[in-house]
N, C-alpha and C positions, 0 to 999 in steps of 0.2 A: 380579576387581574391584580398583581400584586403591584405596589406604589411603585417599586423599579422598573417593572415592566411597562407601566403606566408612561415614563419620563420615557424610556426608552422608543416606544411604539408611534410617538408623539411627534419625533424629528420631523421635518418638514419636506426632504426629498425622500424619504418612505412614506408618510401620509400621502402624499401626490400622487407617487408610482400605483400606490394603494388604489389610490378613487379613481385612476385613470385605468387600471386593470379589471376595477371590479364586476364591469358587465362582461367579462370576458371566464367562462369557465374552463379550465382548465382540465384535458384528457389526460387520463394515464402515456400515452404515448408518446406525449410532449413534453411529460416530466421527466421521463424516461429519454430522453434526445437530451434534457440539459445535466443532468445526472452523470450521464455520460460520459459530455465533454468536461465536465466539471473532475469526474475522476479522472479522467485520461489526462489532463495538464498535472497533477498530482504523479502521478505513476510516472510520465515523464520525465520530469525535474527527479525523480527518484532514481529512476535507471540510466538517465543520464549520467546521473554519479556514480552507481554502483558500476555502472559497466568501467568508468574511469578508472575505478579506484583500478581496476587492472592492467587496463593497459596506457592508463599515462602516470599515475598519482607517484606510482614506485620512481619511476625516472625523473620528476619534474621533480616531487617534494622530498623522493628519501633514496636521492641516489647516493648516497655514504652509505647504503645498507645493499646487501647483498639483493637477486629479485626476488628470492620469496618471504627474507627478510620485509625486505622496502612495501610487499604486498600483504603480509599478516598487520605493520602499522597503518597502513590505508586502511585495513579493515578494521582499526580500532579507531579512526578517525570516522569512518562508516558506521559504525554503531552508536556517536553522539548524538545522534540524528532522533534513532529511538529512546535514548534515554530522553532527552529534550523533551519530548512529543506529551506524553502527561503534564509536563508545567504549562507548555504551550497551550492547551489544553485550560488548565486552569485561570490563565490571563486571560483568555479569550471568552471564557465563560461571563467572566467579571464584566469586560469588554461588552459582549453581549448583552448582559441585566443592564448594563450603564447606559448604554446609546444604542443597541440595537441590533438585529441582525447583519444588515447593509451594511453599516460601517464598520462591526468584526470581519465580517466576509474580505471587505474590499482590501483592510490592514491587511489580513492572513495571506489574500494571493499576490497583492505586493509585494508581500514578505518573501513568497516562498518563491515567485518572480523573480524578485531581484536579489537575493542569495543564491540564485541557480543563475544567473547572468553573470553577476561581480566574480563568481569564478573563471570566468574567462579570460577576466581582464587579472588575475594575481600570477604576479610574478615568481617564479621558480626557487630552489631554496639556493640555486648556485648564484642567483642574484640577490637576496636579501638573506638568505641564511635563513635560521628557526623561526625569524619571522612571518617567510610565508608560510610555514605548520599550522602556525598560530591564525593563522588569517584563513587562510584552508576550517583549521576546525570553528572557528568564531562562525565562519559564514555554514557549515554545515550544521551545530546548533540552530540558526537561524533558519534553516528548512526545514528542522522538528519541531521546534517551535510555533511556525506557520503550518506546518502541517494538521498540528495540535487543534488550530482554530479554522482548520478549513473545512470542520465537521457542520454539517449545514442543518439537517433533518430532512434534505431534500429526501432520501432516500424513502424515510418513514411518508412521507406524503404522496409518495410513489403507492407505497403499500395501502395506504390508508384507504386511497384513491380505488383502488384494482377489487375488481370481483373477488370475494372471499375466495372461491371454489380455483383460485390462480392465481394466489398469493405465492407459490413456488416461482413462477414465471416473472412477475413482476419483482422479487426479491432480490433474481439474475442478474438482472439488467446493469444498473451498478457496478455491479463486477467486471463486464465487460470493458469497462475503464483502463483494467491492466494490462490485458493484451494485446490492448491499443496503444497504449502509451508506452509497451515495451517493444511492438512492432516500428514503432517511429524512432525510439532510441537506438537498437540497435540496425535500424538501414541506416542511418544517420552515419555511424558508428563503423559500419559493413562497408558503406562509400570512400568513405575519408581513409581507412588502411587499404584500401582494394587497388584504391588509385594516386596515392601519395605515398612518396618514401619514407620511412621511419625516422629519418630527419627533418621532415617537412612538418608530420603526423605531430610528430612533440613537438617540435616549434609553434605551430598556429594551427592545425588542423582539426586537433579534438576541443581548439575554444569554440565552434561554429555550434554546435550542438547545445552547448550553455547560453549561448549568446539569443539562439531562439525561444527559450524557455519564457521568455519574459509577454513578450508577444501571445504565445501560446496561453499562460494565463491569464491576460489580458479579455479574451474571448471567452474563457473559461469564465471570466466572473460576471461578464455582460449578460452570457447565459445562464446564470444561477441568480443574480441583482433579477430578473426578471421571473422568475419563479416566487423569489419570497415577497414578491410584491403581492401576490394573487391574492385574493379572498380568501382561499382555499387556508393557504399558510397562517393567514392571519387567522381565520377562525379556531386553526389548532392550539395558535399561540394561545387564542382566548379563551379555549377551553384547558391549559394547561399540558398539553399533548406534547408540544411541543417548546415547553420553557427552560431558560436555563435555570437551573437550581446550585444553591453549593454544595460541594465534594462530601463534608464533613457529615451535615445532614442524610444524604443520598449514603455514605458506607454507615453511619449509625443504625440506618435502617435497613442497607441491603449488601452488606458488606457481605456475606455470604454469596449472595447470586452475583453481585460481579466477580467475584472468584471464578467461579463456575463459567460464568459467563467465558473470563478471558481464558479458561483452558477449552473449552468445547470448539475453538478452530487452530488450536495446536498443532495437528497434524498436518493444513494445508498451509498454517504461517511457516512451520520449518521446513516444509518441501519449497516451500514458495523461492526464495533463495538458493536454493539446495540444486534448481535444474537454470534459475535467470540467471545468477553470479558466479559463485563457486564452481560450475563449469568450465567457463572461461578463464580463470585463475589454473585450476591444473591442467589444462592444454595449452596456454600460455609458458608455463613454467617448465612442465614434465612432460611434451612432446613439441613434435615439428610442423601440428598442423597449424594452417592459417588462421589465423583470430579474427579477419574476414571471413570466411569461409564457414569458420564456427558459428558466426554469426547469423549470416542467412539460413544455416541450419536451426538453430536458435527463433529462427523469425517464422521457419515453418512450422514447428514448433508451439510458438503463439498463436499458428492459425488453428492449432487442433487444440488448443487450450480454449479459445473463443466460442468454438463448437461444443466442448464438452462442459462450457456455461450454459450455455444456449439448454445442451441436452439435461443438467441439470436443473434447470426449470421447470422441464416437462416431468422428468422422474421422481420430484419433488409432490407436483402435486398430485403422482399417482400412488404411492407409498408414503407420505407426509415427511417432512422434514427431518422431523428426530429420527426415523429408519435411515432414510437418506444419509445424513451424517453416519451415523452405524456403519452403513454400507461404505459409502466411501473412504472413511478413515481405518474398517477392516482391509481394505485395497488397497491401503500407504502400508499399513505395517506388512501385508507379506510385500509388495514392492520393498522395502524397508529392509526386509529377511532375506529376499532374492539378490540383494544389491550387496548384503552383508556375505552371505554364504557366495557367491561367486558375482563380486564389483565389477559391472560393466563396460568403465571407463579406466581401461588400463592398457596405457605410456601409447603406443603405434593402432590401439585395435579401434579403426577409423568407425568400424559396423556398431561394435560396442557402444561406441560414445553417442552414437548416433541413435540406435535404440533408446537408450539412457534419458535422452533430454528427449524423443517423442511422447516415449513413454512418461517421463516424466510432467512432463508438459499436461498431457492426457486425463491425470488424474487430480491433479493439480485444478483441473478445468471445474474437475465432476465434483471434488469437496468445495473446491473454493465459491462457485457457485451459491451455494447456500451459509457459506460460513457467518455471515454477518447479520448481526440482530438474533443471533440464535437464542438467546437469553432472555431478551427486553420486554418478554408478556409478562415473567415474574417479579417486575418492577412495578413498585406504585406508578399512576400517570403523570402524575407532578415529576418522579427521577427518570423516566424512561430514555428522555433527549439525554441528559447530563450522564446517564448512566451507560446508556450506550458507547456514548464516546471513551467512557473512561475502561468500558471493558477491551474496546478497539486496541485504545494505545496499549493496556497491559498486554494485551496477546499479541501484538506487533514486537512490544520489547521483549516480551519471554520467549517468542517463536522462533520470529527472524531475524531481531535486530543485531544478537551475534552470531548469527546460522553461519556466513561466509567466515567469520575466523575462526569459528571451533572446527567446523569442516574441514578447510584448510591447516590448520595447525596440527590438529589431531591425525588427520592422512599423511602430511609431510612425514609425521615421527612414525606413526605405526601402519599405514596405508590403508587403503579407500573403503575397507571393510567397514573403519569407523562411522564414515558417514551415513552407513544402512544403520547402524546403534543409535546415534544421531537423530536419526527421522523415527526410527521406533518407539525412539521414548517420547516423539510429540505425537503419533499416533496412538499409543496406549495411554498418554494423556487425556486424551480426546475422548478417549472410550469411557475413561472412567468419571469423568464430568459428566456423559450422558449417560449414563449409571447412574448417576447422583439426579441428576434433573430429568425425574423420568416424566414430566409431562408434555403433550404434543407442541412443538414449536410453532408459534405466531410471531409472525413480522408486525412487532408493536401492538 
């Protein structure tokens, strides 16, 4: 154990949690229950916002811009979030070796708590002028940043924990976080326009859904502080499996595999945006339907997105992972091709749109499922934790993090054709990383 880890592991409400948990062995399927809810409070405070940035952000913070004006700078105040997420990332690392896991953790869901809260409460720009821009992007920083250090290992404990011969199944789980946390945002979201007037909606209606956020990770962390308590974690830590390392070190030595690393789930980080946000931005903008309405379609959506994690567990560990990916990121690029050569979603065609996000959704389920950790067996075990993470944030920022304003920007000028170009170059991304890393994928 190294002398920082030493100071760190030392605190006194971790050592307690420690010996009060230790006769207590911990199942796969209970790690898998905090994992969970641990992603899901994440993806929340996420989609929370993005879903805003559409239908309140343009009116509240940039009504002197026209709407799809006011909605392309949402989108670039939307994209701070992933820039942020690598430093976030690197504080909390520090954070971590200093004092320890518990008290990065607890900083982080704080953090990303109460930056998804205090949006509630900021006042418009027709009251405070470019000041609330300014407070708008300060506090969405603040949720990349937190985001950055909400990276726990729970995941790899998951894995570590689980019968080899189902390590596809157990890698799922996790995932499952998103479709949950985008199912709560958008009924949230589906409610408040369904049954409030557009004047009410912007006045006070879309702050309720920020306002719970806080609460929500609150529960999140209670359920994760109790995991890294285990013997289990800590044996990892002590074996080095599980420690935080620095940046510098970890690309000196494997600066090549997180490359690789952050392209190999290219295809399901650009889709990923591609059917949850930018959706709703061109039916909003460029047609008449309901953005409630859109919504609940959206939300069924996420139920076949949940499944086709679910089902990518199973197909995982019957074809092993690297095929898997294969497979499924061959499925984005012709989706990709189909959506370029004749675009779904276009202006009144209600069937269109509606294919569009199932299908979307669908496939979205079947890559994203295995996308995470695809990389981290070609790490030494001292980088594995810190490397993981840092592969995460780079393929969040290269994927998604501007997928809703290139989508939009580019379809406004040239039309929707662009956005199948879009998705095909993160799915031939994808392809050609696992080209490069031809060995069979293990979760850690």
């Amino acid at each position: 154990m190294t002398p920082d880890h030493a100071i760190a592991s030392s605190t006194p409400l971790e050592r307690d949690a420690r010996l009060a948990m230790s006769d207590h062995k911990v199942a796969p399927g209970e790690i898998a229950i905090g994992v969970v809810i641990g992603r899901a409070a994440e993806y929340f405070d996420f989609f929370v916002y993005g879903i805003a940035s559409v239908l309140v952000f343009p009116k509240v913070f940039f009504p002197f811009a026209s709407p799809l004006q006011g909605t392309l700078y949402s989108f670039v105040v939307f994209a701070l979030a992933f820039i942020a997420r690598p430093l976030g990332s690197v504080i909390f690392m520090a954070i971590d070796r200093r004092h320890g896991r518990g008290v990065k953790l607890t900083i982080a869901l704080f953090l990303l708590g109460g930056s998804t809260m205090l949006i509630s409460f900021l006042p418009g720009y027709d009251h405070i002028g470019a000041s609330a821009i300014w407070l708008l992007a300060a506090l969405r920083i603040g949720q990349g940043l937190a985001l950055g250090g909400a990276w726990d290992g729970l995941a790899s404990l998951l894995a570590l924990n689980a019968p080899v011969e189902r390590r596809g199944w157990y890698a799922m789980m996790p995932q499952l976080g998103a479709p949950i946390g985008f199912m709560l945002a958008s009924l949230l979201f589906a409610f408040f326009t369904m049954n409030l007037s557009e004047a009410d909606f912007i006045d006070w209606g879309w702050r309720y859904p920020f306002f719970c956020a806080f609460t929500i990770n609150v529960v999140a962390l209670f359920a994760r502080l109790r995991l890294v308590a285990t013997a289990e974690f800590t044996s990892l830590i002590e074996r080095g499996r599980l420690e935080p390392t620095r940046f510098f070190p970890l690309l000196k030595a494997h600066g090549d595999d997180v490359l690789i690393g952050a392209l190999v789930p290219l295809a399901s980080f650009a889709l990923f945006h591609l059917v949850t946000i930018f959706p709703i931005s061109w039916i909003t903008l460029f047609t008449q339907r309901s953005a409630g309405e859109f919504l609940l379609v959206q939300f069924g959506g996420a139920i076949l997105f949940a499944g086709a994690i679910v089902f990518s567990g199973l197909m995982a560990d019957q074809i092993g992972r690297r095929m898997h990916l294969i497979v499924s990121a061959g499925l984005i690029a012709a989706f990709a091709v189909a959506s370029t050569v004749a675009p779904l979603v276009i202006e009144e065609n209600v069937v269109g749109q509606t294919v569009y996000v199932l299908a979307g959704f669908s496939l979205l389920g079947l890559a994203y499922g295995q996308a995470t950790g695809a990389v981290s067996s070609r790490l030494g075990a001292r980088y594995r934790y810190t490397g993981a993470a840092l592969m995460a944030d780079l393929g969040w920022l290269l994927g998604a993090g501007f997928a809703p304003l290139v989508a939009l920007g580019l379809s406004a000028k040239f039309g929707l054709a662009c956005v199948g170009l879009y998705l095909l170059s993160g799915a031939v991304a994808t392809l050609v990383a696992l080209s490069i890393n031809r060995s069979e994928i293990r979760q850690m």
